[in-house]
N, CA, C, O and CB atoms as a CASP TS submission, in Angstrom:
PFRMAT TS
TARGET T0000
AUTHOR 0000-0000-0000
METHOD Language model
MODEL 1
PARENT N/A
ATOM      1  N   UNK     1      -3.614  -3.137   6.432  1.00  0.00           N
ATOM      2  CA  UNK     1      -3.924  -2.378   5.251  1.00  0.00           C
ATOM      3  C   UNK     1      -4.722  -1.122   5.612  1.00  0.00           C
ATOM      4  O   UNK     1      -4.691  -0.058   4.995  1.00  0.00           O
ATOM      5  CB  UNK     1      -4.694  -3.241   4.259  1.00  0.00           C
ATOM      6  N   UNK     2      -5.439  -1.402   6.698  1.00  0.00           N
ATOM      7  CA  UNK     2      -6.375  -0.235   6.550  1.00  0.00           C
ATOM      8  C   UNK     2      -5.409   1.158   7.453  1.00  0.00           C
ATOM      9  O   UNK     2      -5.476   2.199   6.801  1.00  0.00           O
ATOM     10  CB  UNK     2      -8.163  -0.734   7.394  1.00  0.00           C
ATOM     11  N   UNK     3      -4.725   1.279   8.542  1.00  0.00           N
ATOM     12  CA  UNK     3      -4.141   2.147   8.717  1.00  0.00           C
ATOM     13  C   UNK     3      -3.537   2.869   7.434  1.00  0.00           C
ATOM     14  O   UNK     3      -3.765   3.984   6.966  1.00  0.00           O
ATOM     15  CB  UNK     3      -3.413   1.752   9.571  1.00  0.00           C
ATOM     16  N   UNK     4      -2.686   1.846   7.028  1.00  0.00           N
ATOM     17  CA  UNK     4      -2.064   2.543   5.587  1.00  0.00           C
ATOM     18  C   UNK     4      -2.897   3.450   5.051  1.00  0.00           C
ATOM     19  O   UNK     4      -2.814   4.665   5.227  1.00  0.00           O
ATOM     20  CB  UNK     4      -1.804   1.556   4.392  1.00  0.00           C
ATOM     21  N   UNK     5      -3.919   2.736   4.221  1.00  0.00           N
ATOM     22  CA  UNK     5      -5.035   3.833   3.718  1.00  0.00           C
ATOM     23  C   UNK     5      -5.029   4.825   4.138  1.00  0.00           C
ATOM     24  O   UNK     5      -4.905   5.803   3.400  1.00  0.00           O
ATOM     25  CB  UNK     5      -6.231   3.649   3.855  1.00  0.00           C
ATOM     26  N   UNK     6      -5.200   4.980   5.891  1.00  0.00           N
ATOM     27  CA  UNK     6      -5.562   5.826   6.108  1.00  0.00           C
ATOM     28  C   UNK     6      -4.579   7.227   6.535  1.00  0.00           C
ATOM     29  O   UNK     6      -5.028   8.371   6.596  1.00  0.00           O
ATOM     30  CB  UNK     6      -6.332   5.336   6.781  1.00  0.00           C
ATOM     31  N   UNK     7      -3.497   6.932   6.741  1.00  0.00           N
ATOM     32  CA  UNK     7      -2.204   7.544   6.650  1.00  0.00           C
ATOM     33  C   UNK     7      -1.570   8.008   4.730  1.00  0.00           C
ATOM     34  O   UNK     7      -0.509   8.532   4.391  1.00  0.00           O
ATOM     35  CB  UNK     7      -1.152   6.228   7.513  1.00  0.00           C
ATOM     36  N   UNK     8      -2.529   7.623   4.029  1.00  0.00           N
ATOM     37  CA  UNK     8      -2.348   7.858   2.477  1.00  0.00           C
ATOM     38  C   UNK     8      -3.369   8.858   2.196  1.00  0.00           C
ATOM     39  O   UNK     8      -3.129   9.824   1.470  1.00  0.00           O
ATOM     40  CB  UNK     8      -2.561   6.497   1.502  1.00  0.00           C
ATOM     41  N   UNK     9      -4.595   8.643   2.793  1.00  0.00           N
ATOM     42  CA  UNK     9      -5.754   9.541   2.596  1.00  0.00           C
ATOM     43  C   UNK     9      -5.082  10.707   3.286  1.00  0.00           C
ATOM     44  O   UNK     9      -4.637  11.544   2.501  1.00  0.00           O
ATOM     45  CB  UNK     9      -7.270   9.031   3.251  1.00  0.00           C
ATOM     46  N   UNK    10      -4.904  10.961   4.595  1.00  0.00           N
ATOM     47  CA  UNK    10      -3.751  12.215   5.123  1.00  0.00           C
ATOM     48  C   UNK    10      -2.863  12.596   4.047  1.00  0.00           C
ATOM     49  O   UNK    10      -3.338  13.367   3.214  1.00  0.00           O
ATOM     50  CB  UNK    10      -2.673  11.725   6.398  1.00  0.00           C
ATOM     51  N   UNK    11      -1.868  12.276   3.923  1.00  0.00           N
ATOM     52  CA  UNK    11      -0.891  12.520   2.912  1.00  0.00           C
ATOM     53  C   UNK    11      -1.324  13.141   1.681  1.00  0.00           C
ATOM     54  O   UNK    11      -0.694  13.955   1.006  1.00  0.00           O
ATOM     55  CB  UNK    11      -0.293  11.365   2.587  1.00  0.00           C
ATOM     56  N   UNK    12      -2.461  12.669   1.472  1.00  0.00           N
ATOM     57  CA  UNK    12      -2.832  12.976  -0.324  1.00  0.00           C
ATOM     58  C   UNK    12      -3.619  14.204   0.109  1.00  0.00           C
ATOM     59  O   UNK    12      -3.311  15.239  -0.481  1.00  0.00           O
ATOM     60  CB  UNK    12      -3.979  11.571  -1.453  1.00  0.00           C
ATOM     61  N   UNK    13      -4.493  14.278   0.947  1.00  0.00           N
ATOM     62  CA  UNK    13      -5.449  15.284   1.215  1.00  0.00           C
ATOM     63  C   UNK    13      -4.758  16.501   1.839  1.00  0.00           C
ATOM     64  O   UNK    13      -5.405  17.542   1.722  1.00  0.00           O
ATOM     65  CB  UNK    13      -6.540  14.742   2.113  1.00  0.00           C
ATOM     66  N   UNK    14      -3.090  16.635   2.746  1.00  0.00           N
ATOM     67  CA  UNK    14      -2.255  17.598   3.138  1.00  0.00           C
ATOM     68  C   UNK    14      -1.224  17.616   2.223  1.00  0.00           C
ATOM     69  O   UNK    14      -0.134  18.047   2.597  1.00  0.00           O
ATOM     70  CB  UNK    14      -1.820  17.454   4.426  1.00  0.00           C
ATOM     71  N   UNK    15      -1.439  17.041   0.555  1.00  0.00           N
ATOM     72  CA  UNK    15      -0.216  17.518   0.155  1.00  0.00           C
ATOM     73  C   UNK    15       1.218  17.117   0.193  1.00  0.00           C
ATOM     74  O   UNK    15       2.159  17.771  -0.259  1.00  0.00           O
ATOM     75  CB  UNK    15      -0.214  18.368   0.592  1.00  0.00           C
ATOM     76  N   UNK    16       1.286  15.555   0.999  1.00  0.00           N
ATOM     77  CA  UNK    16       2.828  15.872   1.551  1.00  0.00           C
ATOM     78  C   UNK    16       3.682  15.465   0.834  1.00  0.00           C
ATOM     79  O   UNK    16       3.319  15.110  -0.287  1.00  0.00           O
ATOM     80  CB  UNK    16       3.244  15.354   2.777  1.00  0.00           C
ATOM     81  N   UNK    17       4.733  15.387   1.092  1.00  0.00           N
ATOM     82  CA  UNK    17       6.046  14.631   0.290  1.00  0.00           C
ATOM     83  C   UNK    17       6.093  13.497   1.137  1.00  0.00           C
ATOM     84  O   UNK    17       5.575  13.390   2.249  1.00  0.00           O
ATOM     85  CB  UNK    17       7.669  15.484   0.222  1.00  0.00           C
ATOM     86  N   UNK    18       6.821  12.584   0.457  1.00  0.00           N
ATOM     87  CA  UNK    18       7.340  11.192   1.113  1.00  0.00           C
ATOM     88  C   UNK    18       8.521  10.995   0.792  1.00  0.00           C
ATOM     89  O   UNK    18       8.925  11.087  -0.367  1.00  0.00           O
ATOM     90  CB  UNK    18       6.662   9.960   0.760  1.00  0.00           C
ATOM     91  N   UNK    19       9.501  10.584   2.156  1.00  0.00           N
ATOM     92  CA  UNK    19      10.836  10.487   1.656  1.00  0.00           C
ATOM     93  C   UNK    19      10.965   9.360   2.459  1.00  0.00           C
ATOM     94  O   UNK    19      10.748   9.408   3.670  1.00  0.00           O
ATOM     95  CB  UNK    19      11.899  11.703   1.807  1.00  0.00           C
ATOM     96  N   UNK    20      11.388   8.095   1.728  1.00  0.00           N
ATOM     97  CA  UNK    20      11.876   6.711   2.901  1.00  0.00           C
ATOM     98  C   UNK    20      13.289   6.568   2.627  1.00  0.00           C
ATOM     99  O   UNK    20      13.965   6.529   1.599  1.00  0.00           O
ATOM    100  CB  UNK    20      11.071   4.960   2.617  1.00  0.00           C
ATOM    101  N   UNK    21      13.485   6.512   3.656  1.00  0.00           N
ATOM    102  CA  UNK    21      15.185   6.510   4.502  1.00  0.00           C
ATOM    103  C   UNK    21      15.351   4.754   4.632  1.00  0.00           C
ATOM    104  O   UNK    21      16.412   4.136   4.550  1.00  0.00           O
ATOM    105  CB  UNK    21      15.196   7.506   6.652  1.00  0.00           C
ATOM    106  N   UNK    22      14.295   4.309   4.806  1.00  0.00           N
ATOM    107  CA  UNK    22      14.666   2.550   5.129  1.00  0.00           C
ATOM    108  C   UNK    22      13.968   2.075   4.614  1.00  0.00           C
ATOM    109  O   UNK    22      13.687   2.452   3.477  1.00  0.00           O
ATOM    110  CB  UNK    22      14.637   1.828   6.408  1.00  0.00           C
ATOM    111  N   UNK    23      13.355   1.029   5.190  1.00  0.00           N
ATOM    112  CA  UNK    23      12.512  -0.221   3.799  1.00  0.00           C
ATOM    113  C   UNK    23      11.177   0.096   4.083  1.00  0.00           C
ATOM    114  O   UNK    23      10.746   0.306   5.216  1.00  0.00           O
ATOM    115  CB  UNK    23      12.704  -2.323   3.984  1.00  0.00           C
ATOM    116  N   UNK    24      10.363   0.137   2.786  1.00  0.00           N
ATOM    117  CA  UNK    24       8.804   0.566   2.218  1.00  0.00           C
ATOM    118  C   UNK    24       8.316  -0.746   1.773  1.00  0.00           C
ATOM    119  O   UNK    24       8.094  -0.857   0.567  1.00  0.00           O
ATOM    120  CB  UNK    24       8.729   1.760   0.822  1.00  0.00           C
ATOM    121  N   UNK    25       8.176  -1.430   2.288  1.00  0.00           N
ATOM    122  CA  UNK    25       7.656  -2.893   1.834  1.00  0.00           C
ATOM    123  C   UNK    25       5.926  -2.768   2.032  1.00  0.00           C
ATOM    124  O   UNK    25       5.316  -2.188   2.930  1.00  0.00           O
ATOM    125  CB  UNK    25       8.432  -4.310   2.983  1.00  0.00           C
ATOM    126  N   UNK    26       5.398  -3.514   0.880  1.00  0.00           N
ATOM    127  CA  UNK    26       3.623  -4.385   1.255  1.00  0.00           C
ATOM    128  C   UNK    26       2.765  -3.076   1.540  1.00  0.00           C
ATOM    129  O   UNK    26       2.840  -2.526   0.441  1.00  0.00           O
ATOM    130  CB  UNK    26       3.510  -5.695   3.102  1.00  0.00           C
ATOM    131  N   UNK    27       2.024  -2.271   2.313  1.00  0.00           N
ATOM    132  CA  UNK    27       1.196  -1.628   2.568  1.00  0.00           C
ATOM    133  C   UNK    27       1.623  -0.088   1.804  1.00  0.00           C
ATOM    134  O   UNK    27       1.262   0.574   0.832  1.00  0.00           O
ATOM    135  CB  UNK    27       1.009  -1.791   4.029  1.00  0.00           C
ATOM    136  N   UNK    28       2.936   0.020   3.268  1.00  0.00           N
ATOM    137  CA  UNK    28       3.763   0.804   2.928  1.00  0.00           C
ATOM    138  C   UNK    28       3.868   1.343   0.826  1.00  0.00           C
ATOM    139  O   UNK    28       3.366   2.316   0.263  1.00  0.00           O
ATOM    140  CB  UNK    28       5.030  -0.034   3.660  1.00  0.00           C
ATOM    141  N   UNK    29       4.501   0.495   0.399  1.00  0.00           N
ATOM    142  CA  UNK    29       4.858   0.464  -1.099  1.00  0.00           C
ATOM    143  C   UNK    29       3.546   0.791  -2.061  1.00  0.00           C
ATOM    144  O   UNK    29       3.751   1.240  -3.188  1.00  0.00           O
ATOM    145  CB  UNK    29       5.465  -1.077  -1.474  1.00  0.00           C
ATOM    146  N   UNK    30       2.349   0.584  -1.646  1.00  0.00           N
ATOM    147  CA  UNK    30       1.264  -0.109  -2.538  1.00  0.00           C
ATOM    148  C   UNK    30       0.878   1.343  -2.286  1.00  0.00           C
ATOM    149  O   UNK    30       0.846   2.108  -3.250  1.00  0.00           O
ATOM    150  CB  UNK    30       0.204  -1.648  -2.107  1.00  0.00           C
ATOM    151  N   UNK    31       0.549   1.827  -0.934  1.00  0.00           N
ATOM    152  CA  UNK    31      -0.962   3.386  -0.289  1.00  0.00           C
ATOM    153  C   UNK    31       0.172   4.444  -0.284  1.00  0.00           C
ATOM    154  O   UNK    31       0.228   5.431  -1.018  1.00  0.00           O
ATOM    155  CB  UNK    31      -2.040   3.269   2.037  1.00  0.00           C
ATOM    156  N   UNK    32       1.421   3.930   1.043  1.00  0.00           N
ATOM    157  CA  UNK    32       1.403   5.478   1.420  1.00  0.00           C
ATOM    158  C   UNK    32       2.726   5.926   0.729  1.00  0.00           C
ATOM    159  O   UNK    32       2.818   7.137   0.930  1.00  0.00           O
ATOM    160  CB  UNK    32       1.401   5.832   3.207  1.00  0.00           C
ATOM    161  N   UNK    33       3.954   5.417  -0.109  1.00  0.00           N
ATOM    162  CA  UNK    33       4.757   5.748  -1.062  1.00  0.00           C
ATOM    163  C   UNK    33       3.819   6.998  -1.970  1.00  0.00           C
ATOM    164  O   UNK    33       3.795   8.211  -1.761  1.00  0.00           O
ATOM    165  CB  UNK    33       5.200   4.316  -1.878  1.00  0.00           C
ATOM    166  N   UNK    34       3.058   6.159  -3.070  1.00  0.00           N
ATOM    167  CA  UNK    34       2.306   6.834  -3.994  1.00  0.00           C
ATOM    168  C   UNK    34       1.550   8.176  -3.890  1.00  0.00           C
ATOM    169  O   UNK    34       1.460   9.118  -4.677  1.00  0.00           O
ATOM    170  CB  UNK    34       1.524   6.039  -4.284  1.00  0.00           C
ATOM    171  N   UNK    35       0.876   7.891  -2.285  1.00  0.00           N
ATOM    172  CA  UNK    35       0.179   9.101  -2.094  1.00  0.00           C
ATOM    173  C   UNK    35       1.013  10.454  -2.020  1.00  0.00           C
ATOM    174  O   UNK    35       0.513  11.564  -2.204  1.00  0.00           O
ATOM    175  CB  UNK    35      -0.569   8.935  -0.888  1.00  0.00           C
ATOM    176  N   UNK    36       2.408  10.207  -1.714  1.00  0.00           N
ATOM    177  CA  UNK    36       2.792  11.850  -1.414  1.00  0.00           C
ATOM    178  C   UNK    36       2.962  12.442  -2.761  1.00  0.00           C
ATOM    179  O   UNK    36       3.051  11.836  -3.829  1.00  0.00           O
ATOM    180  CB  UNK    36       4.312  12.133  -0.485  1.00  0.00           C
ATOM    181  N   UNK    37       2.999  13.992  -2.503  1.00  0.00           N
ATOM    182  CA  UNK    37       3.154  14.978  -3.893  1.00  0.00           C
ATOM    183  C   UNK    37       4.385  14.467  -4.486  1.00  0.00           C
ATOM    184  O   UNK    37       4.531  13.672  -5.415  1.00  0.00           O
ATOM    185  CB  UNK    37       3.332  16.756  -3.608  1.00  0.00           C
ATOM    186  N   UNK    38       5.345  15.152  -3.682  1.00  0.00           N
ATOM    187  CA  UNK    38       6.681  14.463  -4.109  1.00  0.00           C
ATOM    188  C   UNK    38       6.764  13.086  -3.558  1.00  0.00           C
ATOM    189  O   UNK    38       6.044  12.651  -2.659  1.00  0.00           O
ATOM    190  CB  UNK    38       7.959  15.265  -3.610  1.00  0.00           C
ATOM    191  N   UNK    39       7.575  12.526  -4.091  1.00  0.00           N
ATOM    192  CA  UNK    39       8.606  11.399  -3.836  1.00  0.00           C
ATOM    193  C   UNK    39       9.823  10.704  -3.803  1.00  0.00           C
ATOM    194  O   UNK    39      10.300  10.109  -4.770  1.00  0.00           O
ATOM    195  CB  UNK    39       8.451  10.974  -4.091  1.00  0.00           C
ATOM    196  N   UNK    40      10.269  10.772  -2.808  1.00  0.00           N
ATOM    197  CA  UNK    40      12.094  10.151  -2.800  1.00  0.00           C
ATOM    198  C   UNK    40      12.146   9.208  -1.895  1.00  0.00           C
ATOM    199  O   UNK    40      11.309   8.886  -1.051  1.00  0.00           O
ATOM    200  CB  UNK    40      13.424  11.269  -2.300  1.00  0.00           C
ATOM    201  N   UNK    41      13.811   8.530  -2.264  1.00  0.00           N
ATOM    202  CA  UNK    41      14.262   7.141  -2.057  1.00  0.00           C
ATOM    203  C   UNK    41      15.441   7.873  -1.473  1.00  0.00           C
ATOM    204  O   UNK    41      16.222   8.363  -2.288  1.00  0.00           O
ATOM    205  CB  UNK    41      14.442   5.967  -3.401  1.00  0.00           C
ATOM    206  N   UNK    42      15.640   7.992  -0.459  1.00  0.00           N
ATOM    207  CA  UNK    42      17.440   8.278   0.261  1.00  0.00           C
ATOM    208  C   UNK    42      18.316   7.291   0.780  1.00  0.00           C
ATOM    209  O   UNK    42      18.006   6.386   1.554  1.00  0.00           O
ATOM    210  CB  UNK    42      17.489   9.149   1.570  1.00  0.00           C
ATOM    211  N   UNK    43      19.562   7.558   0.245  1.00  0.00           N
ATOM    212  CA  UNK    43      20.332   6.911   0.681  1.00  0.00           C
ATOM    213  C   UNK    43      20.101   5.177   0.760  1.00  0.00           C
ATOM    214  O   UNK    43      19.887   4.442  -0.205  1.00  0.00           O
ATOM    215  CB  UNK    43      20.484   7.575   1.751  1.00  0.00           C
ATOM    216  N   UNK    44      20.191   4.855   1.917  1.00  0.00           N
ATOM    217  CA  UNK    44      19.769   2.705   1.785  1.00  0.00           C
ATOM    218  C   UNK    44      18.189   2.682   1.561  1.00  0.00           C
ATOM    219  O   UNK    44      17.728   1.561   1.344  1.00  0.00           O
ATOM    220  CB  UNK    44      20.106   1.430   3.805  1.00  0.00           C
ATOM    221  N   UNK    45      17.282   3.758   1.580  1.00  0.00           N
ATOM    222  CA  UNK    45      16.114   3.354   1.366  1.00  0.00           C
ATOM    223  C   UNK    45      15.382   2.180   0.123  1.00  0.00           C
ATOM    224  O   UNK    45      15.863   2.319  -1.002  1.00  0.00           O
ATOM    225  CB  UNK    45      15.700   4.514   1.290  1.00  0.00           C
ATOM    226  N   UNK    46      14.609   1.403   0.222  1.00  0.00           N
ATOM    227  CA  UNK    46      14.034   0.747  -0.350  1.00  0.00           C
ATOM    228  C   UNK    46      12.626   0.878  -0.398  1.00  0.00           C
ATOM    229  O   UNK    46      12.023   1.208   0.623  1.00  0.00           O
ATOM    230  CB  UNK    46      14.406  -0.149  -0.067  1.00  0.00           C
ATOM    231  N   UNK    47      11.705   0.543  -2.025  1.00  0.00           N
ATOM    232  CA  UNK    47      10.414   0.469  -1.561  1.00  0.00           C
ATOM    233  C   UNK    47      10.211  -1.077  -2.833  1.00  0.00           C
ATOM    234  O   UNK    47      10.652  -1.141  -3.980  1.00  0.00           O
ATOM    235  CB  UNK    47       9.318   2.275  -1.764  1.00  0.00           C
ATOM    236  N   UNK    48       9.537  -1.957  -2.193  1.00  0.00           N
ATOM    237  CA  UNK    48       9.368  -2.767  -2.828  1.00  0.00           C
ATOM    238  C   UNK    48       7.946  -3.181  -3.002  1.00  0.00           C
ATOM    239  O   UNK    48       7.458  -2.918  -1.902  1.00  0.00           O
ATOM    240  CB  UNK    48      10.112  -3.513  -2.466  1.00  0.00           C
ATOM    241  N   UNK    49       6.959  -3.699  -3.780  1.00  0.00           N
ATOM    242  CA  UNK    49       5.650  -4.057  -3.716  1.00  0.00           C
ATOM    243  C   UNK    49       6.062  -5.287  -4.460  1.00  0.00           C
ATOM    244  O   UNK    49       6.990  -5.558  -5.221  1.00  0.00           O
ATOM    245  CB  UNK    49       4.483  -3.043  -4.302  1.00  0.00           C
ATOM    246  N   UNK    50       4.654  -6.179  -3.779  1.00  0.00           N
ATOM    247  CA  UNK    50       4.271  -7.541  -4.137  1.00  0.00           C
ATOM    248  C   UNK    50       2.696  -7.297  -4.464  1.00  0.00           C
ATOM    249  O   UNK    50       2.209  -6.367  -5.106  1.00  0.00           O
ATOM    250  CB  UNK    50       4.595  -8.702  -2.857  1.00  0.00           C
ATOM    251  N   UNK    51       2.102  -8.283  -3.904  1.00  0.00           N
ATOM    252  CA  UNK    51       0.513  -7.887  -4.332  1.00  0.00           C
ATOM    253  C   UNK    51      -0.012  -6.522  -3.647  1.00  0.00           C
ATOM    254  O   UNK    51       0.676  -5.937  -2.810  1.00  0.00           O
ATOM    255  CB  UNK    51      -0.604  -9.165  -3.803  1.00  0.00           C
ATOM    256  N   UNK    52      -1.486  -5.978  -4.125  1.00  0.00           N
ATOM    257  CA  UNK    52      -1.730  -5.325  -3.600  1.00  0.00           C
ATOM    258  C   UNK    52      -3.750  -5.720  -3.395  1.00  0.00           C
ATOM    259  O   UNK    52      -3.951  -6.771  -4.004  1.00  0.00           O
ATOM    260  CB  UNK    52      -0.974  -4.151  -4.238  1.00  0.00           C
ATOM    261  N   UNK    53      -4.364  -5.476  -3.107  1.00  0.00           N
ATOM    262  CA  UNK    53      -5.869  -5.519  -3.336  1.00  0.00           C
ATOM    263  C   UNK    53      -6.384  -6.129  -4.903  1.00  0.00           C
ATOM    264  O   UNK    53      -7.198  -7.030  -5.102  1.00  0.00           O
ATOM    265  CB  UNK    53      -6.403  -3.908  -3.140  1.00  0.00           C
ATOM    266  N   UNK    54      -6.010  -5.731  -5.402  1.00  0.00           N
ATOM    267  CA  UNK    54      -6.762  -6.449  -7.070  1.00  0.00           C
ATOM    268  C   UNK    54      -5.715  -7.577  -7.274  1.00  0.00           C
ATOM    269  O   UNK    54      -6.024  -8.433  -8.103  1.00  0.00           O
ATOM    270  CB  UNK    54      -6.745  -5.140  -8.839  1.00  0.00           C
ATOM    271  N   UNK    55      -4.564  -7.700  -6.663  1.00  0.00           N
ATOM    272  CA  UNK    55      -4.183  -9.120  -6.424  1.00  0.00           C
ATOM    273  C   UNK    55      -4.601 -10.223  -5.544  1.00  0.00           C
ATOM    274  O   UNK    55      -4.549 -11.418  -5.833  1.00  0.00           O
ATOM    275  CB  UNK    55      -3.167  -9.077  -6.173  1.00  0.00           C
ATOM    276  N   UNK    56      -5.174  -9.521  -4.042  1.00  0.00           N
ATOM    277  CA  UNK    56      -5.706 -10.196  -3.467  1.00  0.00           C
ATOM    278  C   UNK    56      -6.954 -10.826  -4.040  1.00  0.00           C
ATOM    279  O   UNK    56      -7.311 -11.994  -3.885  1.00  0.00           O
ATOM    280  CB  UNK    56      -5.770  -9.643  -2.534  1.00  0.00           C
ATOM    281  N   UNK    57      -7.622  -9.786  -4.793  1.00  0.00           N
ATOM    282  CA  UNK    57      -9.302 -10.231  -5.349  1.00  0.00           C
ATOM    283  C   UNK    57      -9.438 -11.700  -6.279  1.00  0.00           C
ATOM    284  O   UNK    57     -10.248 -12.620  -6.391  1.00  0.00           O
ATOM    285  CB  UNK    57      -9.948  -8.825  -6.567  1.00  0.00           C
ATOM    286  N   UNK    58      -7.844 -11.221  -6.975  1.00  0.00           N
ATOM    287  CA  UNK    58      -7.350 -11.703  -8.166  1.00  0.00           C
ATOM    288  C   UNK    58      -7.212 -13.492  -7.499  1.00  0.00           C
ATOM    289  O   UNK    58      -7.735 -14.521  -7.926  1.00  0.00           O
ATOM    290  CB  UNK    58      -5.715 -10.723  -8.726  1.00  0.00           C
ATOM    291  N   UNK    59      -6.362 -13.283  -6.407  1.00  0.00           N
ATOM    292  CA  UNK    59      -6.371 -14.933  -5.936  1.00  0.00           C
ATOM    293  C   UNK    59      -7.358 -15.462  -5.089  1.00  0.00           C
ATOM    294  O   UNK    59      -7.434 -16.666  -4.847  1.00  0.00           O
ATOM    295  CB  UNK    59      -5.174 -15.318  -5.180  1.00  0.00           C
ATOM    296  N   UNK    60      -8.401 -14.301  -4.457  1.00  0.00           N
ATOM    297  CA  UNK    60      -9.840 -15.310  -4.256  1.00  0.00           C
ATOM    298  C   UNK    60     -10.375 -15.520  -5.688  1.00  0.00           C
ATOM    299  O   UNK    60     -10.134 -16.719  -5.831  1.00  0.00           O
ATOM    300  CB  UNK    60     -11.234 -14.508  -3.229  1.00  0.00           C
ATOM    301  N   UNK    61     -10.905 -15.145  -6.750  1.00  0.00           N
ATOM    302  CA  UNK    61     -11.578 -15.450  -7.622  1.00  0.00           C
ATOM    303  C   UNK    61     -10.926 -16.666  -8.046  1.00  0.00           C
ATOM    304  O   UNK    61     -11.778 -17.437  -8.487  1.00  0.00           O
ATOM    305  CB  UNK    61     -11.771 -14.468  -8.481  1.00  0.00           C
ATOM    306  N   UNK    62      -9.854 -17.114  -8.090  1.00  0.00           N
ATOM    307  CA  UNK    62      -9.356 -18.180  -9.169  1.00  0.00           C
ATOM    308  C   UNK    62      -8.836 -19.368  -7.493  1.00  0.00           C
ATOM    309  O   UNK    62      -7.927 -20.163  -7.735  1.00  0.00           O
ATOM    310  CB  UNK    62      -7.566 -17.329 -10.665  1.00  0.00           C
ATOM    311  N   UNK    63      -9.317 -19.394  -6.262  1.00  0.00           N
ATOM    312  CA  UNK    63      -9.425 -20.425  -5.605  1.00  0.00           C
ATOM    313  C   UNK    63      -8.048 -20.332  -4.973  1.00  0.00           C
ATOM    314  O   UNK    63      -7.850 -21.183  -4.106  1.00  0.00           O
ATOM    315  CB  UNK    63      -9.815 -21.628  -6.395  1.00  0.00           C
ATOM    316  N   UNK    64      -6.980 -19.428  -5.230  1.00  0.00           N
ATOM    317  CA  UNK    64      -5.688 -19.601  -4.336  1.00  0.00           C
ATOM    318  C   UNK    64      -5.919 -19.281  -3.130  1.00  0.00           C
ATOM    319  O   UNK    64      -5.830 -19.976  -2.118  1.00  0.00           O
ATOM    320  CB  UNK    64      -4.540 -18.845  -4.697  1.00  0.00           C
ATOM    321  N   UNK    65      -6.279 -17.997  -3.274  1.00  0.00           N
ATOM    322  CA  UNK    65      -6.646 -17.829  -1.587  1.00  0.00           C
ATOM    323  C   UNK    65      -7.889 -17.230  -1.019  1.00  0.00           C
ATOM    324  O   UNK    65      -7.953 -16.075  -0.597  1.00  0.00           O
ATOM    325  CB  UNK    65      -5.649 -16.958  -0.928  1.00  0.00           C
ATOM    326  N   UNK    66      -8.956 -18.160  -1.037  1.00  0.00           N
ATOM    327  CA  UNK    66     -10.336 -17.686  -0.977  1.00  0.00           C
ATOM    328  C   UNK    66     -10.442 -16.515   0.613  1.00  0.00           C
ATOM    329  O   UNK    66      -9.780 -16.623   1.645  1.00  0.00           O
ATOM    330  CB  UNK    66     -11.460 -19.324  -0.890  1.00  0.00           C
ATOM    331  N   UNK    67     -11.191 -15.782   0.376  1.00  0.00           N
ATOM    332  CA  UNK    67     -11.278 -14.415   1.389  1.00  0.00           C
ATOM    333  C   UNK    67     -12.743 -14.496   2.384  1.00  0.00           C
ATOM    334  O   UNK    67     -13.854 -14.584   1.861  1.00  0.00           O
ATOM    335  CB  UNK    67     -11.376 -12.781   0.256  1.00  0.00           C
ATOM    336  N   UNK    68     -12.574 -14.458   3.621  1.00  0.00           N
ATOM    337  CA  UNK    68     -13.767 -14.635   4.030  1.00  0.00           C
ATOM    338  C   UNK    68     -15.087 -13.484   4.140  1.00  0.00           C
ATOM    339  O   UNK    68     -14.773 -12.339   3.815  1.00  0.00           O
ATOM    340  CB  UNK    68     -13.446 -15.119   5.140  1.00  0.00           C
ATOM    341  N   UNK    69     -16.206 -13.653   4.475  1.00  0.00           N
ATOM    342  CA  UNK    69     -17.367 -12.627   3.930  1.00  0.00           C
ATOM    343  C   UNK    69     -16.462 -11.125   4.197  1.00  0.00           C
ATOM    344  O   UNK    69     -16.123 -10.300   3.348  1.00  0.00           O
ATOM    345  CB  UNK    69     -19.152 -12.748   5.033  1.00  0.00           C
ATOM    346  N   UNK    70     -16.262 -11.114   5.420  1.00  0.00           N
ATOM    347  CA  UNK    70     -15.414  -9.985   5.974  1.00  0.00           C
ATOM    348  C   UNK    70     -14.276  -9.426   5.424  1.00  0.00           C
ATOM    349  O   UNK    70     -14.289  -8.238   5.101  1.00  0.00           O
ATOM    350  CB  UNK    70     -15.005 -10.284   7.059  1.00  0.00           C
ATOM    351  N   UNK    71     -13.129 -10.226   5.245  1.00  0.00           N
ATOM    352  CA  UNK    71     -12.071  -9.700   3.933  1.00  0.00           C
ATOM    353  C   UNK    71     -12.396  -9.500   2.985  1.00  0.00           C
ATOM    354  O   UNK    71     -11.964  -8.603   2.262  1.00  0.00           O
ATOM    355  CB  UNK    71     -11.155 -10.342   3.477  1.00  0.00           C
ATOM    356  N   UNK    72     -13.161 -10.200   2.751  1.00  0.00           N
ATOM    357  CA  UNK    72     -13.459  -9.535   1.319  1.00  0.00           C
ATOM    358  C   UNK    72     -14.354  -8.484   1.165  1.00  0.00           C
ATOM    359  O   UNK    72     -14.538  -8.272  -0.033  1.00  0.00           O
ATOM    360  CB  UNK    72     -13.963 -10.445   0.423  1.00  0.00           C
ATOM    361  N   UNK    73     -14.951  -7.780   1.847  1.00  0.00           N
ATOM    362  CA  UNK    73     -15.646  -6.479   1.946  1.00  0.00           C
ATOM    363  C   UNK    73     -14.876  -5.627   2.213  1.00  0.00           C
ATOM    364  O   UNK    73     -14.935  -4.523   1.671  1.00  0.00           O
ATOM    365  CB  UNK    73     -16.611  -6.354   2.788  1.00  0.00           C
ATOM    366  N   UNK    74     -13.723  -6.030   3.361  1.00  0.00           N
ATOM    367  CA  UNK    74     -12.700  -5.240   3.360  1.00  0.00           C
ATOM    368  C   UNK    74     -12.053  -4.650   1.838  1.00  0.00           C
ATOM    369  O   UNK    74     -11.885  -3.535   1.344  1.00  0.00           O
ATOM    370  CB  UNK    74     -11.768  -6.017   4.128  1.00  0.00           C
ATOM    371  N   UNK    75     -11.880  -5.616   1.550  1.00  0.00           N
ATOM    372  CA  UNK    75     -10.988  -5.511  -0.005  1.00  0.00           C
ATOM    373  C   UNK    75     -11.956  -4.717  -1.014  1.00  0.00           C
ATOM    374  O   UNK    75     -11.596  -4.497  -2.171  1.00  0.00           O
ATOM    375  CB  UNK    75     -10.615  -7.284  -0.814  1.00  0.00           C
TER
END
């Protein structure tokens, strides 16, 4: 997760476009899709999201998947 971020913080802060040509799954889908100015899907590209951070929070608070001191500061 945290590369992502940080390849989204780039992107958003230079402006860029994002164009995925192949599959945008999980990190990808959630940070660095969203961050570009523009955005496109070419050709077989895919972007799919599942959870993201307030889902993760979402399943330590209610006991599915408790986060340790460290992940969860992460988060």
């Amino acid at each position: 997760m945290e590369p992502a971020l940080s390849i989204a913080t780039e992107i958003r802060e230079r402006r860029l476009d994002v164009e995925v040509v192949g599959n945008c799954f999980s990190s990808c889908a959630n940070y660095i899709f969203p961050a570009g100015a523009d955005k496109s899907i070419s050709g077989l590209g895919v972007v799919a999201w599942h959870g993201n951070m307030s889902h993760m929070l979402h399943m330590h608070a209610v006991g599915t998947k408790p986060l340790d001191a460290k992940a969860l500061k992460e988060v």
